[in-house]
C-alpha positions as CSV (number, residue, x, y, z in Angstrom):
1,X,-3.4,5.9,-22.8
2,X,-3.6,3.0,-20.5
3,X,-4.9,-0.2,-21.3
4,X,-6.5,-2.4,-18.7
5,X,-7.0,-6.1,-19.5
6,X,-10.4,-7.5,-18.0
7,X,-10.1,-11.0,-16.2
8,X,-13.5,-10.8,-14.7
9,X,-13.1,-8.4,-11.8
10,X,-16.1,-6.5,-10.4
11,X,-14.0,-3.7,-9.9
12,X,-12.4,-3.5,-14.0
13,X,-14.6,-0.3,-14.6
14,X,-13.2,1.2,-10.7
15,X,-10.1,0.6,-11.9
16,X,-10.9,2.7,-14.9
17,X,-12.7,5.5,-13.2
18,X,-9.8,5.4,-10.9
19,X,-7.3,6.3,-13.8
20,X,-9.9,8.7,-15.7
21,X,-9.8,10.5,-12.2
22,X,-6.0,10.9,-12.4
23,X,-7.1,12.8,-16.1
24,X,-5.6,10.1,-17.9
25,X,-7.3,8.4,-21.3
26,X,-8.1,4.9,-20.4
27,X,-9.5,2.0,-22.4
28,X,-11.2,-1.6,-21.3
29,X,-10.2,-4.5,-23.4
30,X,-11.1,-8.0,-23.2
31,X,-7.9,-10.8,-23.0
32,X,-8.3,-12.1,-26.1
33,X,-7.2,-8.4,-27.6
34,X,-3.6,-8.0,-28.7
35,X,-2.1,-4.8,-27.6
36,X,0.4,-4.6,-29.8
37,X,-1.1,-1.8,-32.7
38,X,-2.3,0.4,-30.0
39,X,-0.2,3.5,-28.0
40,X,-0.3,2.3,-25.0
41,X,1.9,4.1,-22.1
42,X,0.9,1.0,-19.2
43,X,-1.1,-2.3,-18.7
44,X,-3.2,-2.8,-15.7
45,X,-4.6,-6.4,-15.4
46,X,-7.4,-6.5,-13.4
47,X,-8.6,-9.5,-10.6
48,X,-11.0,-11.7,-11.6
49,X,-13.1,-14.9,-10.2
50,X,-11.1,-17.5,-12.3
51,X,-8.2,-19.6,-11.6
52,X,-5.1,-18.9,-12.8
53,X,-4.1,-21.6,-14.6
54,X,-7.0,-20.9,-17.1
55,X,-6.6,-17.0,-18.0
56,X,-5.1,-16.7,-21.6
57,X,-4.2,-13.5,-23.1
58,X,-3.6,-12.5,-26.1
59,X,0.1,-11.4,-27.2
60,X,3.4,-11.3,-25.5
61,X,3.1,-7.4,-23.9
62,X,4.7,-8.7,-20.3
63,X,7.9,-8.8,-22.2
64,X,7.6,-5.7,-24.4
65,X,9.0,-2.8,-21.6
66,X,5.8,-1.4,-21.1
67,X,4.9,-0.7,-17.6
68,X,2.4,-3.3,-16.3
69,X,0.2,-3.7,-12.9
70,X,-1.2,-6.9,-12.2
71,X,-4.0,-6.9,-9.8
72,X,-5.1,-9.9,-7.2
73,X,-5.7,-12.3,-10.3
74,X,-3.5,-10.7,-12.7
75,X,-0.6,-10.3,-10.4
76,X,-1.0,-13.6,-9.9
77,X,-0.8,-14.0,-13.8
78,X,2.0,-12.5,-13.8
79,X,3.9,-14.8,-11.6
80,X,2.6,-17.7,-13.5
81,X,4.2,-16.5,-16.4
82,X,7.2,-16.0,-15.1
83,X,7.6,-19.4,-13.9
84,X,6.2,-18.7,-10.2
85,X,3.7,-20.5,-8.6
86,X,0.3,-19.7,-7.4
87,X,-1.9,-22.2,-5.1
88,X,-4.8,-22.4,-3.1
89,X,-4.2,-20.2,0.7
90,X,-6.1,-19.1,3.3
91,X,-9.0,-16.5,1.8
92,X,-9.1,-12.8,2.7
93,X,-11.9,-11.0,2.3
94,X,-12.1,-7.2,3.4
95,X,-9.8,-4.9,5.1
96,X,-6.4,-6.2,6.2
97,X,-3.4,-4.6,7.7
98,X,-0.2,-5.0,5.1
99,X,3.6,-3.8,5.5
100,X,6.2,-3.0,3.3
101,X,9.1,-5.0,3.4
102,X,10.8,-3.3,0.6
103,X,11.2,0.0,-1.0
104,X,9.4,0.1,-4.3
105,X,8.5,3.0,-7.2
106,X,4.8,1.8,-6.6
107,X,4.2,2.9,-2.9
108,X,6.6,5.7,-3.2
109,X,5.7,8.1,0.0
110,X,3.0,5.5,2.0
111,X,2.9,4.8,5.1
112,X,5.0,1.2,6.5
113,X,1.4,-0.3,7.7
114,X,-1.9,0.7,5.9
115,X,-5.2,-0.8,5.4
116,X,-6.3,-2.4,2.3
117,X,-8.8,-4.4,0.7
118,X,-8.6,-8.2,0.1
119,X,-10.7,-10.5,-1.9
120,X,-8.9,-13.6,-2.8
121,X,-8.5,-17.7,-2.2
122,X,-5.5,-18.6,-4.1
123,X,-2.0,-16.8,-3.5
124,X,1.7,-16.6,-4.3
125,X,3.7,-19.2,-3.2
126,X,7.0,-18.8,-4.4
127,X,8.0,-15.5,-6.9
128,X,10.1,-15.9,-10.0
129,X,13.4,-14.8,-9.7
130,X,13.5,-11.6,-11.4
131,X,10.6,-10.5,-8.3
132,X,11.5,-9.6,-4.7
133,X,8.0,-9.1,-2.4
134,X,7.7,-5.5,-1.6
135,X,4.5,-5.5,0.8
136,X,3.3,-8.6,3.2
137,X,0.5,-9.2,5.0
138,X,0.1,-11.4,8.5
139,X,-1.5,-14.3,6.2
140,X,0.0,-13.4,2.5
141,X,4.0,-13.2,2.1
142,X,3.3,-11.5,-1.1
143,X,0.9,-9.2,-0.7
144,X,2.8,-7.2,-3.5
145,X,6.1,-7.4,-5.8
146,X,7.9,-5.6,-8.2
147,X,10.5,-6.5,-10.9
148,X,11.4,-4.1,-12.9
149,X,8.9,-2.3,-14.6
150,X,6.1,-4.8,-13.7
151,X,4.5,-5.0,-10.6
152,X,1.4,-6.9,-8.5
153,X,-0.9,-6.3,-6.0
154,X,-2.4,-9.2,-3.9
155,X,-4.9,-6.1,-2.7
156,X,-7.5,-3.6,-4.5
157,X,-6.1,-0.3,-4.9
158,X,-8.7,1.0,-6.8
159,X,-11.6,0.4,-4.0
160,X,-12.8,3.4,-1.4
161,X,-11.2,1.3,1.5
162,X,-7.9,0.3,0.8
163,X,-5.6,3.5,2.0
164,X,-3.8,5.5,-0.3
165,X,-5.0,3.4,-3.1
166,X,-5.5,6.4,-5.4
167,X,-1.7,7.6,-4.6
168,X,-0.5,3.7,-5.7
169,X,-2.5,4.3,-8.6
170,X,-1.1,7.8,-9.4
171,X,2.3,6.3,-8.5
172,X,2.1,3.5,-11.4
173,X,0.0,5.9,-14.2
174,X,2.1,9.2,-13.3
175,X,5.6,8.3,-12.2
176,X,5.9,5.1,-13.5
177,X,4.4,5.5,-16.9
178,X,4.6,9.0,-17.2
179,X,1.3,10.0,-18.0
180,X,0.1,14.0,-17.2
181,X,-2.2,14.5,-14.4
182,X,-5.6,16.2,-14.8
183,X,-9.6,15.9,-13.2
184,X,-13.2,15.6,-13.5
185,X,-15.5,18.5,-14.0
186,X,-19.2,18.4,-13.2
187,X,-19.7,21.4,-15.0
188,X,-18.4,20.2,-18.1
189,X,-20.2,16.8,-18.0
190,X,-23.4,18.9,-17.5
191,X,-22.8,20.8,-20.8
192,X,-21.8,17.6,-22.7
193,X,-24.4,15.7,-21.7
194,X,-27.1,17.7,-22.4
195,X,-25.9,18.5,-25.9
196,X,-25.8,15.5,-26.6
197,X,-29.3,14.2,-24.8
198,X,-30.8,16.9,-27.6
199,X,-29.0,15.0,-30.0
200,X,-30.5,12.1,-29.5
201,X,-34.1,13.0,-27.9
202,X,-34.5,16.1,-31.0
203,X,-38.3,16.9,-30.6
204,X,-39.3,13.8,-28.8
205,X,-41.2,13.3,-25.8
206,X,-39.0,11.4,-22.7
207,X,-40.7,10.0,-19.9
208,X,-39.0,8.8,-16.1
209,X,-39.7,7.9,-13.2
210,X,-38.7,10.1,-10.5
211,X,-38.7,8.4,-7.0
212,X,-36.9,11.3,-5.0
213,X,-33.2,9.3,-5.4
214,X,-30.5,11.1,-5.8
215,X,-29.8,9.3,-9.1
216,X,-33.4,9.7,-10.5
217,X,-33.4,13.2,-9.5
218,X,-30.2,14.4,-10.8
219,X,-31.2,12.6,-14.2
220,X,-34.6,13.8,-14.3
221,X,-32.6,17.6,-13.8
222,X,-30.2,17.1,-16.1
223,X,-33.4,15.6,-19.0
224,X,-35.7,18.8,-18.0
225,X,-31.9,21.5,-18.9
226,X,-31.6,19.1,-22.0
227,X,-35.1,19.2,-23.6
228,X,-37.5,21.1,-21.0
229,X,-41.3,20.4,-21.7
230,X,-40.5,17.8,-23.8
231,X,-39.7,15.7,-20.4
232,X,-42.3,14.0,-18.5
233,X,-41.7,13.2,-14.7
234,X,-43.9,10.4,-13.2
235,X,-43.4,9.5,-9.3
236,X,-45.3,5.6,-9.0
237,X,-46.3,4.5,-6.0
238,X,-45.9,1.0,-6.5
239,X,-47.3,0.2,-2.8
240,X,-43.4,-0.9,-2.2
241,X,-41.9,2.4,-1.0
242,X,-41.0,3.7,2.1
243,X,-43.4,5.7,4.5
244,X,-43.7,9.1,3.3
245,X,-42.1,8.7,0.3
246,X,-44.5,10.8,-1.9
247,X,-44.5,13.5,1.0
248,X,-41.0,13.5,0.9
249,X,-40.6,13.9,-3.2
250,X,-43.1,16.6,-3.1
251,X,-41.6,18.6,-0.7
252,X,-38.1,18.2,-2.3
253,X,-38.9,18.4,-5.6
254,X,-41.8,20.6,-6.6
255,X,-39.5,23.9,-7.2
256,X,-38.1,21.9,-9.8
257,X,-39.8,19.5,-11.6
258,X,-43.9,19.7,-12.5
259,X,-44.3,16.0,-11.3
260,X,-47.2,13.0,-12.3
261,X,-48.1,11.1,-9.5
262,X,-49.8,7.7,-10.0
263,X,-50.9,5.1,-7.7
264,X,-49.8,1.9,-8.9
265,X,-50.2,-0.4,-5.9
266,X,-52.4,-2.8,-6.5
267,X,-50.6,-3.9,-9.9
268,X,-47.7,-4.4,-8.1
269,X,-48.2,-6.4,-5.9
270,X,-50.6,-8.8,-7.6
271,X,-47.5,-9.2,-9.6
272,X,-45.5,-10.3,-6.8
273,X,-48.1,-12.8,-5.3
274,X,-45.9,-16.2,-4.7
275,X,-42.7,-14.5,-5.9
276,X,-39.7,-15.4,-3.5
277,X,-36.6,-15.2,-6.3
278,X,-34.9,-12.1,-6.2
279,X,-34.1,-11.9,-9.7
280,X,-37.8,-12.8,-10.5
281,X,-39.1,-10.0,-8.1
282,X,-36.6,-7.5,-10.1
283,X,-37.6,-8.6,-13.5
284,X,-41.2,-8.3,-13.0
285,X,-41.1,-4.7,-11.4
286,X,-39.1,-3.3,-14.1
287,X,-41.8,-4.6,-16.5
288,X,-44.3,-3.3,-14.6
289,X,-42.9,0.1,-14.5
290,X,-42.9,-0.1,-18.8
291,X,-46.6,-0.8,-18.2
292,X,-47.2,2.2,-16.2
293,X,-45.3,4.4,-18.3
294,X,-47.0,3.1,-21.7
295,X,-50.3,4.4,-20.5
296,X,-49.2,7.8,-19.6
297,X,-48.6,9.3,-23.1
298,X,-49.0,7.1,-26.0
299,X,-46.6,9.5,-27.9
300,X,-43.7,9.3,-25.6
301,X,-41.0,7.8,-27.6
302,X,-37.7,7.8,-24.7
303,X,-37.5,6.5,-21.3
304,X,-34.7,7.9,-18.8
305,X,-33.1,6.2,-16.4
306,X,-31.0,7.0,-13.5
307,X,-28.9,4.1,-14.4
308,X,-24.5,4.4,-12.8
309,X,-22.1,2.6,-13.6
310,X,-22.5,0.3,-10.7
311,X,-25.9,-1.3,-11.5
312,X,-25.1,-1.9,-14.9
313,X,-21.7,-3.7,-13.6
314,X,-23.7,-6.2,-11.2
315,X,-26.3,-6.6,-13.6
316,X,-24.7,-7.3,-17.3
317,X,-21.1,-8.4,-18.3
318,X,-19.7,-5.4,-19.7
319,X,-16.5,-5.3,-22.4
320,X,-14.6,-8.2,-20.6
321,X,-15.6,-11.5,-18.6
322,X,-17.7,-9.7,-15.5
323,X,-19.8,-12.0,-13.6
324,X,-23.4,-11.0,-13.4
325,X,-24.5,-10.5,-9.5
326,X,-27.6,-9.2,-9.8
327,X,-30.6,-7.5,-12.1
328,X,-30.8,-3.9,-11.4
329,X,-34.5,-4.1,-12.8
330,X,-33.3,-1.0,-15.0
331,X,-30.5,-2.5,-16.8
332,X,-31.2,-6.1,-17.2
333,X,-34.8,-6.5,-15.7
334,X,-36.2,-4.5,-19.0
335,X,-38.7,-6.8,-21.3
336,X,-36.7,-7.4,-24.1
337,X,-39.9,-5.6,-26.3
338,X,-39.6,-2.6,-24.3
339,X,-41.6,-0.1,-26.8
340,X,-39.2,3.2,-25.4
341,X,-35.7,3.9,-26.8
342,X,-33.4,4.4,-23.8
343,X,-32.0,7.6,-22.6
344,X,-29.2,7.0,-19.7
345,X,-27.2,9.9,-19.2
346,X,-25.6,9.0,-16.0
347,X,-24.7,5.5,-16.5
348,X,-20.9,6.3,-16.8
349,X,-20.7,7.5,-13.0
350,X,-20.6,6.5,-9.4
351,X,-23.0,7.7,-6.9
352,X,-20.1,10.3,-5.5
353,X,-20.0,11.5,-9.3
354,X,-23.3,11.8,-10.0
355,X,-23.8,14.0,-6.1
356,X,-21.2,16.1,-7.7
357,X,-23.2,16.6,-10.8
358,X,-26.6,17.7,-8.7
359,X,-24.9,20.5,-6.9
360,X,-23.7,22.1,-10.2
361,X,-27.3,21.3,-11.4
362,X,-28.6,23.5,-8.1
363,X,-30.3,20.0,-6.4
364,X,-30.9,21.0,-2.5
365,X,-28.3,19.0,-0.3
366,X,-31.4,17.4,1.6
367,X,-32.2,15.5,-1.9
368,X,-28.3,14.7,-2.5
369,X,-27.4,13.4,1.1
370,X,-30.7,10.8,1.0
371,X,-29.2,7.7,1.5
372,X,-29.5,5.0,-2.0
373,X,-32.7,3.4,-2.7
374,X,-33.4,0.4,-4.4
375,X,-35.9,0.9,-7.5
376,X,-37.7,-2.5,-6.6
377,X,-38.5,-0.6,-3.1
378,X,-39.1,-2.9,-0.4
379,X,-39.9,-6.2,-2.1
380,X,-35.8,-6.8,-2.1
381,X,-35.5,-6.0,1.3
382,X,-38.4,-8.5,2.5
383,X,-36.6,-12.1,1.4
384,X,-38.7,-14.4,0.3
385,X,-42.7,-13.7,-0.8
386,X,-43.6,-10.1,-0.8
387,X,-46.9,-9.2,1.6
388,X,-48.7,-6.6,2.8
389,X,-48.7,-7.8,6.1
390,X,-44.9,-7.8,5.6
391,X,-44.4,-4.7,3.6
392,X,-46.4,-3.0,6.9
393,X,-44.1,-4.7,9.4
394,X,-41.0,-3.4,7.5
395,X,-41.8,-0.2,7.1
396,X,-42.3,0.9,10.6
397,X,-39.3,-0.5,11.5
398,X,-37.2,1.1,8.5
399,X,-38.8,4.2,9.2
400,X,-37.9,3.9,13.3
401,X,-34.2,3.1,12.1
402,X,-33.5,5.6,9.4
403,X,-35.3,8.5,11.6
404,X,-33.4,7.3,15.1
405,X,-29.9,8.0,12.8
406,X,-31.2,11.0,11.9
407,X,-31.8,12.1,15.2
408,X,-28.8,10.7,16.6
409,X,-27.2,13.1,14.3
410,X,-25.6,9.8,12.6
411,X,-27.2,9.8,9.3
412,X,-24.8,11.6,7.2
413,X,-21.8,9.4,8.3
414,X,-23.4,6.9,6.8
415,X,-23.7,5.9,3.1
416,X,-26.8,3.4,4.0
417,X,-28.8,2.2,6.3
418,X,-32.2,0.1,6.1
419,X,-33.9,-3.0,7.6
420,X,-34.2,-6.5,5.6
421,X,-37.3,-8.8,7.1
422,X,-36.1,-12.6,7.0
423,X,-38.6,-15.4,6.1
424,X,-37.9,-16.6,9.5
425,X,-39.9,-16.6,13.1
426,X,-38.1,-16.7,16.4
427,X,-39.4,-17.3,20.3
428,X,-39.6,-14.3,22.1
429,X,-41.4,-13.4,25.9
430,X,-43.3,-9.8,26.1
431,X,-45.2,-9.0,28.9
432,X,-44.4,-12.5,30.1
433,X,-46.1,-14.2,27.3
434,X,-44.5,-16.0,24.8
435,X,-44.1,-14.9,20.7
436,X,-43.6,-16.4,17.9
437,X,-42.4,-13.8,15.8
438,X,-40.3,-13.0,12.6
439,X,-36.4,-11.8,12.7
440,X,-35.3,-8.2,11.3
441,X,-32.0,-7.4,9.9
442,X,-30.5,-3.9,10.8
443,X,-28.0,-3.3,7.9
444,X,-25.7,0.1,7.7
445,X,-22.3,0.4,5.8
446,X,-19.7,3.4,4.6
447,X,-18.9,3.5,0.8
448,X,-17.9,6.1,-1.6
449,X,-19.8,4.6,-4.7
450,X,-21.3,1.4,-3.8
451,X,-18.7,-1.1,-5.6
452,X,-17.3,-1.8,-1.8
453,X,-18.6,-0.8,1.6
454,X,-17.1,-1.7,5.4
455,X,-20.0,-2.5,8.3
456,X,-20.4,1.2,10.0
457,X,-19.7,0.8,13.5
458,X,-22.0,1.8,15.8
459,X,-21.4,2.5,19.8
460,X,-23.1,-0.3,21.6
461,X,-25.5,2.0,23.4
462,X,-26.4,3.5,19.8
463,X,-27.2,0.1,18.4
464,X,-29.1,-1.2,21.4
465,X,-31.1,1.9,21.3
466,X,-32.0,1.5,18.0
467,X,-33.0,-2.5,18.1
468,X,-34.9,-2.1,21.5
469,X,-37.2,0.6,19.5
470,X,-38.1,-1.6,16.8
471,X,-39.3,-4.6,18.9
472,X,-41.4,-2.5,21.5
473,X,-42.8,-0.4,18.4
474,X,-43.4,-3.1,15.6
475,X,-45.8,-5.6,16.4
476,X,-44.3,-9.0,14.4
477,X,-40.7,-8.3,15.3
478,X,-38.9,-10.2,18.1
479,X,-35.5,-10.1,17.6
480,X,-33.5,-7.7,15.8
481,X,-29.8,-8.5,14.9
482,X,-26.8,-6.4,12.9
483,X,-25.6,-6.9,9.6
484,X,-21.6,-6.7,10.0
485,X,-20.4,-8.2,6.9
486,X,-18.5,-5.6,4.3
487,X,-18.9,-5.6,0.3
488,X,-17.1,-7.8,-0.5
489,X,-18.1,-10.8,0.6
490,X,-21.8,-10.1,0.8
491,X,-23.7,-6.8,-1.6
492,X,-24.9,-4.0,0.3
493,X,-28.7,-4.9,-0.5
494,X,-29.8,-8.8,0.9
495,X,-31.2,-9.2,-2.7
């Protein structure tokens, strides 16, 4: 198998799905785990947020002759260990242009100049001597090294956006460590799954909220295959959704599922009343949905989410030293006594993974190509106190930006696309008088599964097109500006 060391990276369990992808066993372990009883073929250490000079690991595998990959942080490890030296440099973030300098076994047949990803503030300064820099970029000599059978990566191989990351990857698990190739099969996780959902669930009755997502729908297909009546779809209109939604999820989803609907408003939002913290907002949704849910059948004993990987990454630390970014309100926003046992049979996949899944399950493409949704609705997308005044002004103008893509004929080149309302009012003139109105946020990115996205670029007539709708349509919008920062620096989502 191959072993990969978490140092706090984000992207640990991309690396990992990276390397299952390739068909190869892979296990997560935390830096305080020797290696040294296990079968290991290669070591991947993984970035991280910390400085260098504080990551300790546990036992002496650099100089073993196993194959090792250090990435961004753990390259930097490496040199460190070596007797290199790593300081403070000027901080890329996103996609940057390197070269290769040298010919190396780990970007065996890649182009001289490709794009990667960056997300670093210290750098190599100086490489030990066994170490000769392999790839550069216009602001990082050592962008990436080899010596011997260890190597580093300044960049992330592992995310959508860096080019030929996935052959780097295959270059290190398959040439260099000589691991056999294989691949993913939706049809088999299907079969798995659901054995083992009627493992778990036996006669039991499960209950979920279906909001017409492509996670929540695939999961609530894959629950009603597992355990058929015995599964309980509730759609809650928590007065925070988008306009239409319930439309939308009964058209979609009536051939499949027999569906609850319940209108939850009210009890939503009186929640929400002075709330501006996101992680507040979150918390108190997610035990508001419980609420719901306890009422509809007092002998329901499992809840199931449409938890991936993602969510659970940005909300918890998982095996090694993950920083928590946000609460997806169904991972870590759950009351701690939550009377439903959890049922999450998608929580090991990305959103790509999980579309995968939904065509073998026979899910119409028009529910599998909606763009992601956030559970918490709107109130994560209005920053700052959540109103109905406000929740009326955003979702016109979501609803004139996410229909102007679609009939633009741009909608399915892009991964998302929504509106964030900011607690701030600009000065505006209409009809020669002046306003005094607030500022709306037009946010759309390209991603693969959510762990990094790039800013989609519009052409300038496109964009204007779009804005100039939303400020003659919506009354309370002024200005209208574009989102252009990737993941990372910023999330997708504003909270």
């Amino acid at each position: 198998m191959i072993a990969i060391i978490d140092l706090g990276s984000q992207y640990v369990h991309l690396i990992a799905r990276r390397v299952s992808e390739i068909g190869v066993p892979v296990v997560v372990y935390p830096p305080d785990v020797s290696l040294c009883d296990r079968e290991i073929r290669g070591i991947i250490l993984s970035g991280g947020p910390g400085d260098v000079n504080r990551v300790k690991i546990e036992g002496n595998f650099l100089r073993s002759g196993i194959p090792v990959l250090g990435i961004c942080l753990g390259m930097q490890y490496i040199v460190k260990y070596f007797g290199g030296t790593v300081d403070a440099g000027k901080r890329e973030y996103g996609s940057t242009e390197i070269r290769i300098v040298n010919h190396s076994r780990i970007l065996k047949g890649i182009e001289k100049k490709f794009k990667v990803w960056m997300s670093h503030q210290y750098e190599v300064k100086s490489l030990p001597e066994r170490f000769r820099v392999v790839a550069s970029s216009e602001d990082t000599e050592v962008a990436a090294f080899e010596g011997g059978d260890i190597f580093g990566l300044q960049f992330h191989p592992e995310v959508f956006h860096t080019e030929y990351g996935k052959e780097i990857l295959r270059n290190f698990v398959v040439d260099i460590c000589g691991e056999e190739e294989k691949a993913f099969s939706a049809s088999s996780f299907v079969k798995s799954k659901t054995g083992e959902i009627r493992e778990k669930v036996r006669n039991s009755k499960v209950i979920a909220g279906v909001s017409g997502g492509v996670d929540s729908s695939v999961m609530a297909l894959l629950l009603k295959k597992a355990v058929g009546e015995k599964f309980l779809p509730v759609f809650v209109d928590t007065g925070l959704l988008r306009r239409g939604e319930e439309d939308e999820v009964k058209k979609n989803l009536s051939a499949y599922l027999s569906i609850k609907f319940i209108n939850a408003g009210e009890n939503f939002l009186s929640v929400l009343k002075g709330v501006s913290d996101p992680e507040e907002k979150r918390k108190r949704i997610g035990r508001k949905f419980i609420e719901v849910f306890k009422r509809v059948d007092e002998d329901v004993e499992f809840l199931a989410q449409g938890t991936l990987y993602p969510d659970r990454i940005e909300s918890l630390p998982q095996i090694g030293q993950s920083r928590t970014i946000k609460t997806h309100h169904n991972v870590g926003g759950l009351p701690e006594d939550m009377p439903f046992k959890l049922v999450e049979p998608l929580k090991e996949l990305f959103k790509d993974e999980v579309r995968m899944v939904g065509r073998e399950l026979g899910l119409s493409e028009s529910v599998l190509s909606r763009h992601p949704f956030p559970g918490p609705g709107l109130a994560v997308r209005i920053i700052g106190e959540v109103t109905r005044e406000k929740l009326g002004i955003l979702r016109e103008a979501d609803h004139i930006f996410v229909n102007g893509l679609v009939d633009m004929g741009l909608y399915d080149d892009i991964w998302q696309a929504f509106c964030v309302l900011l607690p701030v009012k600009s000065v505006g003139v209409m009809g020669d008088e002046r306003t005094y109105e607030y500022v709306l946020v037009m946010r759309a990115v390209t991603s693969t599964d959510g762990m990094t996205a790039s800013t989609y670029r519009f052409g300038w007539d496109d964009l204007t097109r779009l804005g100039d709708r939303i400020v003659r349509e919506v009354r309370g919008v002024n200005r209208v500006v574009y989102d252009i920062t990737s993941k990372p620096p910023a999330t997708i989502e504003w909270e």
